[in-house]
C-alpha positions as CSV (number, residue, x, y, z in Angstrom):
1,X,-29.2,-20.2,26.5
2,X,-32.4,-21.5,27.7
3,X,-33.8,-20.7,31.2
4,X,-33.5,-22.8,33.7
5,X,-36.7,-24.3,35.5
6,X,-35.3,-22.3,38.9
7,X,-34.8,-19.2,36.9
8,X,-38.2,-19.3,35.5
9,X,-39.6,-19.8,38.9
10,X,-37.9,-16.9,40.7
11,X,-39.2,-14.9,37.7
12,X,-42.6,-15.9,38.3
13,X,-42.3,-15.1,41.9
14,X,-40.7,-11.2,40.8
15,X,-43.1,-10.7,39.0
16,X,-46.2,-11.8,41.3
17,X,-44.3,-9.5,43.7
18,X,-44.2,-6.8,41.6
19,X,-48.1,-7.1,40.7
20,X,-49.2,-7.2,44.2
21,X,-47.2,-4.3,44.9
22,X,-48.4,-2.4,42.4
23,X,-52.3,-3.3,43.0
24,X,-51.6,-2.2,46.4
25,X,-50.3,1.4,45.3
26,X,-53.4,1.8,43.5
27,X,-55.9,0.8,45.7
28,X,-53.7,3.5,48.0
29,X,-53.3,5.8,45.3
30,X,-54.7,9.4,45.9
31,X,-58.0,10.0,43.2
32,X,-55.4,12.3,40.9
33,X,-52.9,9.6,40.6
34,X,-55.1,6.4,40.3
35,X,-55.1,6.4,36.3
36,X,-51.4,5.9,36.1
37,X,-51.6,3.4,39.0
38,X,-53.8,1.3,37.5
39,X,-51.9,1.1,34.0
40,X,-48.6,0.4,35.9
41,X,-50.8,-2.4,37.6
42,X,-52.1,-3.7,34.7
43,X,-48.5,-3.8,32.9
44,X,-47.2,-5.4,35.9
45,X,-49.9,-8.0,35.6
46,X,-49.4,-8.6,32.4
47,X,-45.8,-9.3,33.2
48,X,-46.7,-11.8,35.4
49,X,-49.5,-13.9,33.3
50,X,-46.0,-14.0,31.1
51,X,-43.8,-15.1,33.6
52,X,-46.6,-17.7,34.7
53,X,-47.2,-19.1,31.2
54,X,-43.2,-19.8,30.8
55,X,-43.1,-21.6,34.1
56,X,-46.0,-24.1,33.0
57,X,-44.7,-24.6,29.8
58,X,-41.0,-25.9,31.4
Protein backbone atom coordinates (compact mmCIF):
# COMPACT_ATOMS: atom_id res chain seq x y z
CA UNK A 1 0.00 0.00 0.00
CA UNK A 2 1.40 3.20 -1.09
CA UNK A 3 1.04 6.50 0.97
CA UNK A 4 -1.28 8.71 0.21
CA UNK A 5 -0.24 12.42 -0.80
CA UNK A 6 -2.30 13.52 2.60
CA UNK A 7 -0.61 10.95 4.59
CA UNK A 8 2.67 11.98 3.42
CA UNK A 9 1.91 15.50 4.22
CA UNK A 10 0.65 15.09 7.84
CA UNK A 11 3.91 13.09 8.22
CA UNK A 12 5.91 15.87 7.19
CA UNK A 13 4.09 18.14 9.40
CA UNK A 14 4.88 15.30 12.68
CA UNK A 15 7.83 15.28 11.99
CA UNK A 16 8.63 19.28 11.62
CA UNK A 17 6.73 19.27 14.92
CA UNK A 18 8.65 16.87 16.49
CA UNK A 19 12.08 18.68 15.35
CA UNK A 20 11.10 22.03 16.57
CA UNK A 21 10.18 20.54 19.74
CA UNK A 22 13.10 18.89 20.31
CA UNK A 23 15.59 21.97 19.20
CA UNK A 24 13.65 23.78 21.74
CA UNK A 25 14.48 21.19 24.58
CA UNK A 26 17.96 21.57 23.85
CA UNK A 27 18.42 25.01 23.56
CA UNK A 28 16.50 24.71 27.22
CA UNK A 29 18.37 21.79 28.21
CA UNK A 30 20.46 22.23 31.54
CA UNK A 31 24.60 22.00 30.47
CA UNK A 32 24.56 18.10 31.93
CA UNK A 33 21.85 17.13 29.65
CA UNK A 34 22.53 19.05 26.37
CA UNK A 35 24.67 16.06 24.69
CA UNK A 36 21.66 13.81 24.66
CA UNK A 37 19.43 16.76 23.64
CA UNK A 38 21.18 17.55 20.82
CA UNK A 39 21.38 13.84 19.40
CA UNK A 40 17.59 13.38 19.99
CA UNK A 41 17.44 16.75 17.91
CA UNK A 42 19.55 15.74 15.30
CA UNK A 43 17.60 12.30 14.91
CA UNK A 44 14.41 14.10 14.97
CA UNK A 45 15.86 16.23 12.13
CA UNK A 46 16.90 13.70 10.26
CA UNK A 47 13.32 12.27 10.47
CA UNK A 48 12.05 15.15 9.09
CA UNK A 49 14.62 15.87 5.99
CA UNK A 50 12.94 12.09 5.31
CA UNK A 51 9.54 12.89 5.70
CA UNK A 52 10.27 16.16 3.49
CA UNK A 53 12.02 14.23 0.69
CA UNK A 54 8.88 11.67 0.38
CA UNK A 55 6.40 14.58 0.17
CA UNK A 56 8.37 16.16 -2.95
CA UNK A 57 8.89 13.15 -4.57
CA UNK A 58 4.69 12.35 -4.52
Amino acid sequence: MTPSSNDRRLAWENARDDAHLAFRLWCEAPLAARRDAYTVYRAAADREDVAVAALMTA
